[in-house]
FIGU-594412 format. One line per 10 residues: number of its first residue (from 1); for each residue x, y, z of N, C-alpha, C, CB. Coordinates in Angstrom, 3 decimals. Glycine has a CB too. Example, Ala and Ser with C-alpha at 12.3 -4.5 7.8 and 13.67 -1.06 7.14 Angstrom:
residues 2
1) 13.190 -5.690 7.800 12.300 -4.500 7.800 13.200 -3.300 7.800 11.308 -4.473 9.046  12.850 -2.250 7.080 13.670 -1.060 7.140 12.900 0.030 7.870 14.084 -0.598 5.725
This chain:
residues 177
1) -29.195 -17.377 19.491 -29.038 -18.438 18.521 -28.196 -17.924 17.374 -30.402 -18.947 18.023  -27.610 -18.963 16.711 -26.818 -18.516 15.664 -26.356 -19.556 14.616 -25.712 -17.901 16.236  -25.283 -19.501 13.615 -24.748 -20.247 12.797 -23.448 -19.358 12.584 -25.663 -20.598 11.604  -22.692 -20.806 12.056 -21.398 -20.374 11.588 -20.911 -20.905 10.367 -20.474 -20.631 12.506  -20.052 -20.918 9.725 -19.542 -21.936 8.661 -17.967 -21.648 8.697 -20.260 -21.682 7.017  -17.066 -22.294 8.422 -15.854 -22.457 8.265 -15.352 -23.057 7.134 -15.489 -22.978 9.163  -13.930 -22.795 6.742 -13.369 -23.378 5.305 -12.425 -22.912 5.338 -13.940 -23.159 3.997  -11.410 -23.893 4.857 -10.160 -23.630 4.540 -9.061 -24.969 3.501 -9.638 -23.310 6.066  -7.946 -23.928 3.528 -7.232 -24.933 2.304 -5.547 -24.865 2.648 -7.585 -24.195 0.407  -4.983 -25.520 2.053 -3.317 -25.267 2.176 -2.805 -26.119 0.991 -2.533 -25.851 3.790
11) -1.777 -25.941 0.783 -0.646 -26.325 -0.220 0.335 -26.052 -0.009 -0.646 -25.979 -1.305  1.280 -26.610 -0.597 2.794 -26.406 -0.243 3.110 -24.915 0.164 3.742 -26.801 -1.539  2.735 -24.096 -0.551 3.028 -22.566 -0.926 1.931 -22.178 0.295 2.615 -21.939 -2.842  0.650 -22.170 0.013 -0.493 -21.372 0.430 -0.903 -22.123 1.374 -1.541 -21.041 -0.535  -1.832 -21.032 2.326 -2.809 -21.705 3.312 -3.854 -20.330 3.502 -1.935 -22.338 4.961  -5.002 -20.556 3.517 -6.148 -19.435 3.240 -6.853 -20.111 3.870 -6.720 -18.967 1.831  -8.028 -19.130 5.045 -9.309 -19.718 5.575 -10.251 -18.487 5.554 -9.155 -20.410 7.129  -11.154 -18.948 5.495 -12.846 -17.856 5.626 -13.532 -18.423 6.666 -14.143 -17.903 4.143  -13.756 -17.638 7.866 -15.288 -18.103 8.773 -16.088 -16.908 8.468 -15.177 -18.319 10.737  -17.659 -17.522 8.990 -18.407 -16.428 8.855 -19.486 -16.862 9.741 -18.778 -16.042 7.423
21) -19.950 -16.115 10.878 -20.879 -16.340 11.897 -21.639 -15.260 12.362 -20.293 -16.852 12.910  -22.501 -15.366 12.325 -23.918 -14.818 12.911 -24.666 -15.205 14.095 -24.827 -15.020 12.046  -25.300 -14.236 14.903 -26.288 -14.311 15.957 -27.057 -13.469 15.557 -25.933 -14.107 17.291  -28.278 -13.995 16.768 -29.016 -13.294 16.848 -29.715 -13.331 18.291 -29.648 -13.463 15.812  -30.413 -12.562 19.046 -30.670 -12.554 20.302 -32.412 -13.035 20.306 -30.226 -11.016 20.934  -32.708 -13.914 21.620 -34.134 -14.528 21.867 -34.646 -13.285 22.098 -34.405 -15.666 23.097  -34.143 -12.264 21.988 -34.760 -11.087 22.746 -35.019 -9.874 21.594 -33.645 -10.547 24.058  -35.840 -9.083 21.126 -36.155 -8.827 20.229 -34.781 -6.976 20.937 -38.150 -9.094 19.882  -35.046 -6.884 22.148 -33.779 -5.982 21.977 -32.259 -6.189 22.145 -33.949 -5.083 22.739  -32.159 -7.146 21.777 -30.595 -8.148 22.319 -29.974 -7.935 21.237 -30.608 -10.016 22.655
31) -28.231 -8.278 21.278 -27.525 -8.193 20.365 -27.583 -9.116 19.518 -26.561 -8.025 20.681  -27.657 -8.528 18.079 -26.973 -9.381 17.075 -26.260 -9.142 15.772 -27.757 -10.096 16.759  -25.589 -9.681 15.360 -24.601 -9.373 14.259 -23.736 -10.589 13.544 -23.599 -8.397 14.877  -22.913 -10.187 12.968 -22.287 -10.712 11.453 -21.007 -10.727 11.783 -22.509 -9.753 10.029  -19.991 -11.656 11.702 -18.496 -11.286 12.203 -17.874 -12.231 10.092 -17.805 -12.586 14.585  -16.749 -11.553 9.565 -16.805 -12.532 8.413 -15.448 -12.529 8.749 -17.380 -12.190 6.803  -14.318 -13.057 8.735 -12.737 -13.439 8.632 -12.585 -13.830 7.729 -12.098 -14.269 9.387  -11.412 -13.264 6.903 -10.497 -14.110 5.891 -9.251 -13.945 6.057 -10.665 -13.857 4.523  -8.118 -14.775 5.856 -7.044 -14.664 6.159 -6.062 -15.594 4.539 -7.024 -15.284 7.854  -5.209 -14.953 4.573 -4.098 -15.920 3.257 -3.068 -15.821 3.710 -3.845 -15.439 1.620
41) -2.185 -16.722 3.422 -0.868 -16.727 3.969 0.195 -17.017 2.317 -0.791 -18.179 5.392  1.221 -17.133 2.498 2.174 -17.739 1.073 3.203 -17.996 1.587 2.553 -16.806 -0.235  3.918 -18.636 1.717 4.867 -19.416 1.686 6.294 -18.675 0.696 4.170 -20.781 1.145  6.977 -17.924 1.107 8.106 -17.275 0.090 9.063 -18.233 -0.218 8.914 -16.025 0.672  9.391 -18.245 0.904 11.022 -19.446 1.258 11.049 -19.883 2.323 12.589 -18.887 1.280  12.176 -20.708 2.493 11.968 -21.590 3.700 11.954 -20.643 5.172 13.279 -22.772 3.712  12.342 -19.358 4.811 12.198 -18.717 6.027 11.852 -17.690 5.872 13.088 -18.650 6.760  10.820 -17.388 4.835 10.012 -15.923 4.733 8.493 -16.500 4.460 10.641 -14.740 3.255  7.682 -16.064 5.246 6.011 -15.986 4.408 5.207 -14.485 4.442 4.762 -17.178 5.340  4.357 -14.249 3.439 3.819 -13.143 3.642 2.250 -13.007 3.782 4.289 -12.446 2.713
51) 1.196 -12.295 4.425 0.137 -12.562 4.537 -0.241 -11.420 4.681 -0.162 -13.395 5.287  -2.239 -11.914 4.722 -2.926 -10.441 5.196 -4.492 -11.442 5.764 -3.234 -8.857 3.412  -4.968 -10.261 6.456 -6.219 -10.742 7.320 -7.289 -9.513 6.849 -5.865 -10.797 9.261  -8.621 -9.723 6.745 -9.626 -8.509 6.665 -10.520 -9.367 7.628 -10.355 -7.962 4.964  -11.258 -8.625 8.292 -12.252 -8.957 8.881 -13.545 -7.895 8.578 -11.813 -9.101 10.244  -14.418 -8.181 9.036 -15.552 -7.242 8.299 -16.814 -7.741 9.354 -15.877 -7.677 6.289  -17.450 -6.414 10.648 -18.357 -6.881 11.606 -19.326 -5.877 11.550 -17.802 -7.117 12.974  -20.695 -7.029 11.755 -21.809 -5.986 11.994 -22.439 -5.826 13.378 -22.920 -6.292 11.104  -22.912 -5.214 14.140 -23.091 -5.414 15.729 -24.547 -4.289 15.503 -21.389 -4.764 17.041  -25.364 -5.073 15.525 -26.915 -3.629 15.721 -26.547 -2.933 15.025 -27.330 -2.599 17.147
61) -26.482 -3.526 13.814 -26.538 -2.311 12.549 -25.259 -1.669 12.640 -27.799 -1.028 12.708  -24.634 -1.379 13.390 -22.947 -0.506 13.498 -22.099 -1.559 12.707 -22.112 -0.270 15.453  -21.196 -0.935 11.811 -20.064 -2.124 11.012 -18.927 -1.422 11.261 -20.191 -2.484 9.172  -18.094 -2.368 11.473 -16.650 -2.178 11.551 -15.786 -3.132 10.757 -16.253 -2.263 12.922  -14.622 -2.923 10.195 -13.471 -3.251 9.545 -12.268 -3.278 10.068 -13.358 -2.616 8.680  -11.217 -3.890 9.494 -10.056 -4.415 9.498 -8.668 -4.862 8.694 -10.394 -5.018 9.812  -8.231 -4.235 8.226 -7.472 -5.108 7.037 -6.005 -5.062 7.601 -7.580 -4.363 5.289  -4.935 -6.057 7.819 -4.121 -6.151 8.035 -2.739 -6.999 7.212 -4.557 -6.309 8.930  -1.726 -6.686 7.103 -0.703 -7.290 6.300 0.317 -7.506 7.107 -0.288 -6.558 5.177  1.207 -8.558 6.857 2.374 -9.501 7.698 3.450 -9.605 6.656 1.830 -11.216 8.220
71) 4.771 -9.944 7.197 5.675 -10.952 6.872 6.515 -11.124 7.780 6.299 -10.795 5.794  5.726 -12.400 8.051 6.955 -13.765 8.854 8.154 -13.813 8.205 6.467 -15.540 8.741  9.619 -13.790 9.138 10.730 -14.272 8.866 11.720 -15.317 9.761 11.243 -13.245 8.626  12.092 -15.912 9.426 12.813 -16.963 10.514 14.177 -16.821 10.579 12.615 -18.474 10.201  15.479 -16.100 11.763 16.864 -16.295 11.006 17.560 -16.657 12.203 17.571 -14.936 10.141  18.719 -16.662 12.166 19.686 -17.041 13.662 19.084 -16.189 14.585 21.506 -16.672 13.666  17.950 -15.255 14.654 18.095 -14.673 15.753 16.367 -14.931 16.352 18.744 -13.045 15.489  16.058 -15.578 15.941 14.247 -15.984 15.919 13.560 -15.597 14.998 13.369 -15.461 16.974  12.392 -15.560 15.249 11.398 -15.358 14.764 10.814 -13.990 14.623 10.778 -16.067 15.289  10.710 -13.730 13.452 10.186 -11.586 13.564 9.291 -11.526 12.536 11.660 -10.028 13.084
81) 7.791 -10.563 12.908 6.680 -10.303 12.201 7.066 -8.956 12.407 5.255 -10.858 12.619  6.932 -8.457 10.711 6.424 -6.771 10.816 5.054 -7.398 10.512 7.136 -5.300 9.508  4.526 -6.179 10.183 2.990 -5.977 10.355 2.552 -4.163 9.977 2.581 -6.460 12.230  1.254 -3.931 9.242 0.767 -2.982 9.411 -0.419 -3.085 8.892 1.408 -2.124 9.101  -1.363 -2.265 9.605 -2.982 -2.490 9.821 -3.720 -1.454 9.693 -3.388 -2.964 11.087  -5.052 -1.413 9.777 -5.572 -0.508 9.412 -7.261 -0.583 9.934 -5.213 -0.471 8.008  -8.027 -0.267 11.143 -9.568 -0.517 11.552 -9.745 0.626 11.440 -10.091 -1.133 12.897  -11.081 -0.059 11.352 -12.443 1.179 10.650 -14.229 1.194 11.873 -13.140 0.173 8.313  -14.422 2.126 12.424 -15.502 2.016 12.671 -16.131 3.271 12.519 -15.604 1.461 13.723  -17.686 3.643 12.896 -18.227 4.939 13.183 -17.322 6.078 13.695 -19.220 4.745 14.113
91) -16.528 5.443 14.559 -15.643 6.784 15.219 -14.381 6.997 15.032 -15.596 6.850 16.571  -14.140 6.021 15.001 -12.287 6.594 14.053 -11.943 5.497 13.395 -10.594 6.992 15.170  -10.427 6.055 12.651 -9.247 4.956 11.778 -8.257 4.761 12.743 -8.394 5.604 10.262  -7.833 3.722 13.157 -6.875 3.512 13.602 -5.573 2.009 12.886 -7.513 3.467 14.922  -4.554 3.206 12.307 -3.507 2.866 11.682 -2.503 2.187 12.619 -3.022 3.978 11.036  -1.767 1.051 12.033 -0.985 0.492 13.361 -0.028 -0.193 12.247 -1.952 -0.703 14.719  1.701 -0.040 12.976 2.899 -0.377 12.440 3.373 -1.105 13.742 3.806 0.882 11.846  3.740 -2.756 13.555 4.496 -3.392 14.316 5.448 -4.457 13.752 3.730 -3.848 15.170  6.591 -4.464 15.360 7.640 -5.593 14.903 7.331 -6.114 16.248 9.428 -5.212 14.439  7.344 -7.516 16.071 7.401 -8.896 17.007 8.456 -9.429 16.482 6.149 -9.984 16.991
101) 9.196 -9.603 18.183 10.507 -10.479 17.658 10.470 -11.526 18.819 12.184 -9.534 17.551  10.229 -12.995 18.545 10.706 -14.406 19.809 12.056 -14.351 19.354 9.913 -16.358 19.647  13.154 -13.786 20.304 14.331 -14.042 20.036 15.109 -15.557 20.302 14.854 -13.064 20.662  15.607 -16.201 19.303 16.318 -17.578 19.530 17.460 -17.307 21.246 17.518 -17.948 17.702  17.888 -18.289 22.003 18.149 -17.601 23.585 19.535 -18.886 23.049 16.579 -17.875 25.526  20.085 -18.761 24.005 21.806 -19.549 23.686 21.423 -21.036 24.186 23.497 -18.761 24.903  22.349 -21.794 23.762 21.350 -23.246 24.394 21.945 -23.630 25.597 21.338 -24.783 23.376  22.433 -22.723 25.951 23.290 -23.324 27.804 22.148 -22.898 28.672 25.159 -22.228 28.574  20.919 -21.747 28.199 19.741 -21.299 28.851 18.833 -22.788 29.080 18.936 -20.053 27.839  18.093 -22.618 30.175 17.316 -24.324 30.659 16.145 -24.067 29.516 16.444 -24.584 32.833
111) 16.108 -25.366 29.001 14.782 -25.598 28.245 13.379 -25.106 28.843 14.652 -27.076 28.062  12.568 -24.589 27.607 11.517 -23.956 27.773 11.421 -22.507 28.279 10.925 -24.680 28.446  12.818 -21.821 28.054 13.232 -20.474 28.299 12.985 -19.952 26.920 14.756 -20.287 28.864  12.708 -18.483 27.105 11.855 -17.670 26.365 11.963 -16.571 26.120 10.954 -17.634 26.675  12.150 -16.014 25.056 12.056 -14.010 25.501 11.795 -13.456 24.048 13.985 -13.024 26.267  10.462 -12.517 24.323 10.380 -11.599 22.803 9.909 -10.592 23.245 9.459 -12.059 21.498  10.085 -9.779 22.384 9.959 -7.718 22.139 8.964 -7.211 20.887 11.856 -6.872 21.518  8.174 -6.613 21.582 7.248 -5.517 20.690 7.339 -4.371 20.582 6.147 -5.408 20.918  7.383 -3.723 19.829 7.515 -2.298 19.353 6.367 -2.056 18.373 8.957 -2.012 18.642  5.226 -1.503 18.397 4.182 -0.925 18.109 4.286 1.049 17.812 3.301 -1.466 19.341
121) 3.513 1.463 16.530 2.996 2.409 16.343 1.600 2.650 16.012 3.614 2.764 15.720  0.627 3.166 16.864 -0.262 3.612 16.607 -0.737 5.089 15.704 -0.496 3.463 17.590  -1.935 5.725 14.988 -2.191 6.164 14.987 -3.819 6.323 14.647 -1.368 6.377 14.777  -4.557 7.539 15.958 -6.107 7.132 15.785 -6.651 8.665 14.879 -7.062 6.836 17.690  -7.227 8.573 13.960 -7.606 9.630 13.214 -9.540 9.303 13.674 -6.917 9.465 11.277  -9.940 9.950 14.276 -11.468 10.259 14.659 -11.595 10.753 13.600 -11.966 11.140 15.866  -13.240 10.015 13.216 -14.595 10.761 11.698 -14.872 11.446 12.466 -16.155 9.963 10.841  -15.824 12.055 11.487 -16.897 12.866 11.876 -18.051 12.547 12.352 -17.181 13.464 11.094  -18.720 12.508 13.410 -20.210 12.466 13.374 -19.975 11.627 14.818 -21.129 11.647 11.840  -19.322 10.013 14.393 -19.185 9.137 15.132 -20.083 8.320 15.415 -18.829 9.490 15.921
131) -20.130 6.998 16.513 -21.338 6.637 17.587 -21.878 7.162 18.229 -21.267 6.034 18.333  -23.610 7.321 17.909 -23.869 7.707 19.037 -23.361 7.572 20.917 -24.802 7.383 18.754  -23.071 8.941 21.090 -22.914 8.604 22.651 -21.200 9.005 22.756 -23.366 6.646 23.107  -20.656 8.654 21.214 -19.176 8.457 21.703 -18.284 9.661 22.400 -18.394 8.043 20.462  -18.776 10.316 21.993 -17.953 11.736 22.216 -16.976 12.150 20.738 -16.736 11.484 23.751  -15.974 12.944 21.075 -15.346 13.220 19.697 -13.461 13.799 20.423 -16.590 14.842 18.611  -13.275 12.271 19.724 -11.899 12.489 20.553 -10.818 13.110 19.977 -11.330 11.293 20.975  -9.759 13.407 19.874 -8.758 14.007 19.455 -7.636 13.256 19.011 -8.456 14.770 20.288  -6.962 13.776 17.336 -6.312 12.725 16.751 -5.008 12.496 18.107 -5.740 13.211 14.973  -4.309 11.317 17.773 -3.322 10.981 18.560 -2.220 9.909 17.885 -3.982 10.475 19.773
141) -1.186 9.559 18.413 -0.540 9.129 17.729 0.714 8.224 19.185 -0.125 10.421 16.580  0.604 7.025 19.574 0.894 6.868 20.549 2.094 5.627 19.907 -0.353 6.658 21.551  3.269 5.398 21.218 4.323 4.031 20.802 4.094 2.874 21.776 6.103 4.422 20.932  4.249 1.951 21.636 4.467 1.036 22.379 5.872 0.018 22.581 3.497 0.485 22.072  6.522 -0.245 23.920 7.024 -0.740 23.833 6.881 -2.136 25.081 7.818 0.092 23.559  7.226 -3.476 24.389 7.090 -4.604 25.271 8.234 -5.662 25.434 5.958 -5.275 24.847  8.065 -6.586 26.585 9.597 -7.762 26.546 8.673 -8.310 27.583 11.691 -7.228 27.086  8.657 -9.637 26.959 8.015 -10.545 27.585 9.083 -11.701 27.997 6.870 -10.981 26.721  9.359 -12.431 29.037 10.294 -13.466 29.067 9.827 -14.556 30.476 11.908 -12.688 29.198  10.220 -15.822 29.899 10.031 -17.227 30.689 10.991 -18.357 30.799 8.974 -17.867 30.169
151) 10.549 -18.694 31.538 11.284 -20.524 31.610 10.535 -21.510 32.509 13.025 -20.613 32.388  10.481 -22.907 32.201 10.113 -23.819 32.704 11.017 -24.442 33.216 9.504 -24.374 32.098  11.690 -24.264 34.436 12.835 -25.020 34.838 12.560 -26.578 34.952 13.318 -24.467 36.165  11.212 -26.613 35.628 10.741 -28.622 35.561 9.346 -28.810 34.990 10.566 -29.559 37.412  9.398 -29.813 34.550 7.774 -29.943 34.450 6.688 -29.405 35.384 7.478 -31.255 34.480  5.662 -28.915 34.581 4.672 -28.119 35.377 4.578 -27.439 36.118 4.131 -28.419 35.778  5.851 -26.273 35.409 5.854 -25.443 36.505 6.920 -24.042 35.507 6.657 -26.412 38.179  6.485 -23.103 35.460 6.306 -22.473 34.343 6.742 -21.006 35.407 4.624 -22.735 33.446  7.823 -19.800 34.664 7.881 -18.729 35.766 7.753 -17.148 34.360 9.875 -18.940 37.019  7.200 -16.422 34.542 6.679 -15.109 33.392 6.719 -14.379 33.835 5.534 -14.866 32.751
161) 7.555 -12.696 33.041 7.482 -11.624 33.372 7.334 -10.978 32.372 8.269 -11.293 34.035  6.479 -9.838 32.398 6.176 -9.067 31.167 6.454 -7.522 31.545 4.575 -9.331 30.663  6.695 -6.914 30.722 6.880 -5.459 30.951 6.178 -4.490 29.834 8.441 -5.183 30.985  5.209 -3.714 29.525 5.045 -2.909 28.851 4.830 -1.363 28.657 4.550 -3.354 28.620  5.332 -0.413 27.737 4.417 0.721 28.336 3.891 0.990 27.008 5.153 2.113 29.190  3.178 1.850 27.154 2.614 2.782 26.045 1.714 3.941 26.141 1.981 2.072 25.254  2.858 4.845 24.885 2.397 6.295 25.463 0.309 6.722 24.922 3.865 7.736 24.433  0.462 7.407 24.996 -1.025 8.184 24.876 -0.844 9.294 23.958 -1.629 8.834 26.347  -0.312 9.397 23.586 0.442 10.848 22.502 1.236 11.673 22.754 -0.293 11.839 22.058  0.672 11.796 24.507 1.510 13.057 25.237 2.454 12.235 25.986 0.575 14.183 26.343
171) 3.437 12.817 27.412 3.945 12.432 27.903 3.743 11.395 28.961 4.285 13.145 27.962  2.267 10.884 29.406 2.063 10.272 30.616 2.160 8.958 29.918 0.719 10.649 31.490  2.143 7.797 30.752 2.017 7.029 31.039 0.367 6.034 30.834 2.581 7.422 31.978  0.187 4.869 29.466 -0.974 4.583 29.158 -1.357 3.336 30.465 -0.984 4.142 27.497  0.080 2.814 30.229 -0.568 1.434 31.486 1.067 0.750 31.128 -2.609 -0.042 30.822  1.717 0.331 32.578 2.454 -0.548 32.833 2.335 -1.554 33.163 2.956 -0.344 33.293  2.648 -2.977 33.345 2.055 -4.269 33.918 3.316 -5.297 33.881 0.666 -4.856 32.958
């Protein structure tokens, strides 16, 4: 069982929301916890906004954090978010630098054609002590790179390929797909 509440606002300039939801389990050893979101956005110019997100969770007493910062830009070439972040739990910090780009595609390409690129930096700095159970991992510092692309040549009917890798700190290979 649980509750939630929601709220939010906008204006020309701004748009800001807060949820905040709770459970709790029928079961006296079941999960429960606290999740809170806030998010703000601003409005710069017609083709810049800047923002940030915190989140803040409790899970069986364990809390974890979040705080993240944006700016949206819009220009002849699409759409591009930097970004850099920052989570918090019992067992490590993990710092993160990204660019998202939906690149604008030429208009002789068939409608509902598509293509954007991620480039991600991680870095995980492990506490001390940790979760129980977790083990005690070793700092690291890994890249990511992605290109996602589509088209809908007719109605209902949609074709996607994605490519990503990302390293692990060292030289192997985290996961391709």
């Amino acid at each position: 069982y649980g509750a939630y509440y929601r709220m939010a606002g906008s204006s020309q300039r701004w748009r800001w929301s807060l949820a905040m939801d709770t459970t709790n389990s029928v079961r006296r050893d079941g999960t429960r916890g606290t999740l809170v979101n806030g998010d703000v956005r601003r409005q710069v110019s017609f083709r810049t906004s800047v923002g940030a997100n915190a989140a803040f969770r409790v899970t069986n007493g364990y809390r974890s954090s979040q705080l993240l910062g944006y700016i949206d830009r819009t220009s002849g070439l699409g759409a591009t978010r930097l970004e850099a972040g920052w989570s918090h739990d019992l067992s490590a910090d993990l710092y993160r630098a990204g660019w998202d780009q939906a690149w604008t595609l030429p208009a002789w390409m068939p409608p509902g054609s598509r293509l954007s690129s991620q480039v991600t930096f991680d870095r995980l700095r492990p506490r001390q002590g940790g979760a129980p159970g977790s083990g005690r991992a070793a700092r690291s510092n890994s890249v990511g790179f992605g290109i996602s692309a589509g088209v809908s040549p007719f109605s209902a009917f949609s074709l996607d390929a994605s490519a990503a890798y990302k390293s692990d700190g060292g030289s192997s290979v985290a996961s391709i797909y």
